[in-house]
SEBAKE-177205 format. One record per residue (C-alpha): x, y, z. Coordinates in steps of 0.02 Angstrom, whole numbers, plus 50000, padded with zeros to 5 digits. Each point is the difference from the previous one (the first is absolute). Example, Ala and Ser with C-alpha at 12.3 -4.5 7.8 and 13.67 -1.06 7.14 Angstrom:
# SEBAKE-177205
506154977550390;500695017249967;
END
This chain:
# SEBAKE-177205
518825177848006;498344993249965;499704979950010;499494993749828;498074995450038;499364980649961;499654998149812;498134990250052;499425006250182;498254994150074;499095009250138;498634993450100;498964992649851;498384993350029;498714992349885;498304993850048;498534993549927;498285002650055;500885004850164;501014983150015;501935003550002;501004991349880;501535009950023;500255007950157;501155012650031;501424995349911;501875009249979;501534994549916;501515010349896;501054991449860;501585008949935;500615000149834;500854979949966;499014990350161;498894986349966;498654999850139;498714984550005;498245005350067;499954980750080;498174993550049;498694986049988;498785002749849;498765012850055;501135011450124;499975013149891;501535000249910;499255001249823;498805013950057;501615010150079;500954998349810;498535005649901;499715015250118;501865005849953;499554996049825;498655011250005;498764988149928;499135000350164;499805017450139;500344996950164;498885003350132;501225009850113;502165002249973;501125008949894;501294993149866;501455007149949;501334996749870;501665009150000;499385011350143;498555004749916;498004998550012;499404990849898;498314993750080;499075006250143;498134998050044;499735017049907;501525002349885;500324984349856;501254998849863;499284989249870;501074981649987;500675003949833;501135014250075;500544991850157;501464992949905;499514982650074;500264983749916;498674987350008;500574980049992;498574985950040;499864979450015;499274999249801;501035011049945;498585010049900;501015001149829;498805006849824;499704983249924;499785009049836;501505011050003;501704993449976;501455000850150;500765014049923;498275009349995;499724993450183;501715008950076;499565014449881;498315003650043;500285011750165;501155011649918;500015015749942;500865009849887;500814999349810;500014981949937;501784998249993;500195003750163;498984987250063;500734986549873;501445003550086;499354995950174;499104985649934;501744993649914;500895004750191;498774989650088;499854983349905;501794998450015;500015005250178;498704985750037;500984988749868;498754999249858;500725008249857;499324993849843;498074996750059;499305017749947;498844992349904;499354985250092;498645002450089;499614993550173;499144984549951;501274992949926;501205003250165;500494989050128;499325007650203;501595004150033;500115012049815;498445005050041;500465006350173;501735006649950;498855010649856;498885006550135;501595004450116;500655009249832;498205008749986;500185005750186;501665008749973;499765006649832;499155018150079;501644999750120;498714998750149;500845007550187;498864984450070;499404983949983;498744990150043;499724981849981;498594989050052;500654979850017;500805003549837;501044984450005;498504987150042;499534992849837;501624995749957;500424982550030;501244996350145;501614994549879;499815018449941;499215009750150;501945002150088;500965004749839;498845015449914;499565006050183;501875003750034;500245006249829;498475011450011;500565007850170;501935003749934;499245009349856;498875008650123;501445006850114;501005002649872;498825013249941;499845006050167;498064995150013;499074999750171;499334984249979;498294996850133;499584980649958;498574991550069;499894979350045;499394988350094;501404989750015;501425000950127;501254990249924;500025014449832;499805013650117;501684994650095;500924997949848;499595013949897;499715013450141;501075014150074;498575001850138;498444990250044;498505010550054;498884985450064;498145001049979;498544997050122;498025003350005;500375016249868;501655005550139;501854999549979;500494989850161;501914999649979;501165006849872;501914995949985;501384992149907;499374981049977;501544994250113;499255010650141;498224995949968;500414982049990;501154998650169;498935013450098;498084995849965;498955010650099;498804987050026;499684981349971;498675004249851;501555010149902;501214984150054;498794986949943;499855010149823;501774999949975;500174979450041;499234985350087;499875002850191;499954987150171;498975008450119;500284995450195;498885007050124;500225002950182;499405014150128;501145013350068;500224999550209;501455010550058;500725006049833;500314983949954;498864986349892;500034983450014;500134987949855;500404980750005;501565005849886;500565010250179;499715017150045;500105019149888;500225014150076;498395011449987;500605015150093;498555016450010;498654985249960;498684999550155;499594981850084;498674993049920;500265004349808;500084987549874;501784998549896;500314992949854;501854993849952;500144999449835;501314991049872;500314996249829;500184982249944;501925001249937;500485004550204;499154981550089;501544991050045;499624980049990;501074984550094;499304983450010;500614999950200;499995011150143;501565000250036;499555002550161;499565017449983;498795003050168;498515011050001;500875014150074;501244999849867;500475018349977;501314997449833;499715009149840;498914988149947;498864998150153;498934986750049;499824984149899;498494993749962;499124984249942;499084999349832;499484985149866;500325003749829;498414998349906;500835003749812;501295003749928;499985007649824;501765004849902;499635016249903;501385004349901;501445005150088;499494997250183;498844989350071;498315002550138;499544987650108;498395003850119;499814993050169;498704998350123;500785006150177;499984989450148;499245014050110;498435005449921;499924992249834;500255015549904;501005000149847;501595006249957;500975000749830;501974999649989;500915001149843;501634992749973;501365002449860;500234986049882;499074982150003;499204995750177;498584990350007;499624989550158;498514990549999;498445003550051;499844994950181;501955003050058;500155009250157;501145013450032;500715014650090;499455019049934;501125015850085;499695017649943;501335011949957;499715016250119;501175008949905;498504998149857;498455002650097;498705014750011;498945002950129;498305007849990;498445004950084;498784986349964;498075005049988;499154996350188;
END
């Protein structure tokens, strides 16, 4: 019995210009239902990677394949319009001049009928029966993307790709349409490749995160591993805000004024860097007389004078200046907390909740 290939599988594509590298050897699979998020800063190469599937643009070296077969090579190319791939982007890109129902219509082929039909099966599927005859202009940007998501499907595409489809939508709406759009998706059993630059969209929506770098995938997962196993501070500090603590590694061990990590396999000499996201800074406003050598979960404490303190919706961050070296360190904290500016208090770490990386010598 033969495994049932990916429906969208990527191998090794690269695409340079003038010999600079934009994407650089880049493979991923999606079956037939999973959402996967090409994650990156602007300028990674995420957009470049989406039109290369599309076939608006020919890689430089790699192969793509859909439903275990070729469909681009650096030799071979099946033009985009039979690639069965479904196209979605941030304006949306509707006919001004033709009317929605012309707009879902305008991909398909075959008797009329036949594509009233589909047309008539996808406004109700994206709820707007009855606008047939509007055109986009006088649509709201959530009509108008629900119209374009209706476009998308109407050839029955295997894939689909979208490109920050969901950014010019204001934020009341952003959550809503997104999660409507991707139930419609699976339940056609699309392979949906979505690019963004945002984490926060990518966790949400995302069955796996292939995070972006410099034109590279650096690590690809399910967006609970990704977040809770960062391969290195750069991918932790994309995900959230990060404390960095620095110390030097002398007999697999580093010293910090929060205590000591464990740094086994790391020579004498190298730089470490303990890192920690805001959320895990425990605070007291004594030391309870917790001694330098402390060795409890929460390590050593250490002094620190709260420079602000800023509520932000439902948690607060308050910034101090630390005792030791004057570097700063932010700690948020459910609810309302704001001591003022000049208080003095006690910072521990959870160790459960730290990461520990090479720094740069």
């Amino acid at each position: 019995m033969h495994d049932t290939p990916p429906r969208l599988q990527i191998k090794n594509l690269t695409r340079r210009y003038d010999g600079r590298v934009v994407v650089d050897n880049v493979s991923l699979s999606v079956a037939p239902g999973q959402v996967t998020c090409l994650l990156g800063p602007s300028g990674c190469g995420k957009s470049t990677t989406l039109r290369c599937i599309a076939g608006v643009e020919m890689q430089s070296e790699g192969e793509i394949w859909v439903d275990g077969t070729l469909v681009c090579d650096t030799q071979f190319r099946i033009p985009p319009e039979r690639r069965h791939i479904g196209l979605m982007f941030q304006d949306f890109a509707l006919f001004p001049h033709l009317s929605v129902g012309e707009n879902i219509a305008f991909g398909l082929t075959g008797d009329k009928p036949e594509a009233a039909r589909r047309v008539e099966e996808l406004l109700e599927r994206v709820g707007l029966i009855g606008f047939a005859n509007a055109f986009p202009h006088e649509l709201s940007g959530g009509e108008q993307q629900r119209v374009a998501l209706a476009r998308a499907l109407a050839p029955r595409p295997r894939i689909m790709l979208m490109d920050e489809p969901f950014s010019g939508l204001d934020n009341r709406l952003r959550d809503g349409i997104r999660d409507e759009t991707l139930e419609i998706l699976r339940d056609e059993d699309t392979a949906v490749l979505l690019v963004t630059h945002e984490p926060e969209e990518a966790m949400r929506m995302a069955d796996e995160i292939a995070l972006m770098r410099g034109g590279r995938i650096v690590q690809k997962g399910a967006p609970y591993n990704i977040y809770n196993a960062p391969q290195d501070r750069e991918t932790m500090a994309f995900f959230s805000d990060v404390n960095v603590i620095r110390g030097t590694s002398e007999g697999a061990l580093t010293q910090t004024p929060f205590g000591k990590f464990l740094t086994p396999g790391v020579q004498d000499g190298q730089e470490m860097e303990i890192v920690i996201r805001p959320q895990h800074i425990k605070l007291d406003f004594d030391r309870k007389g917790r001694g330098p050598d402390a060795t409890i979960e929460n390590g050593t404490a250490v002094r620190g004078e709260v420079l602000r303190a800023r509520f932000i919706g439902n948690e607060s961050l308050v910034e101090f200046r630390m005792d030791h070296d004057a570097s700063l360190i932010r700690a948020t904290v459910p609810n309302v907390f704001l001591p003022k500016a000049g208080t003095m208090m006690w910072l521990m770490i959870r160790r459960d909740k730290c990461f520990v990386f090479p720094g740069e010598n």
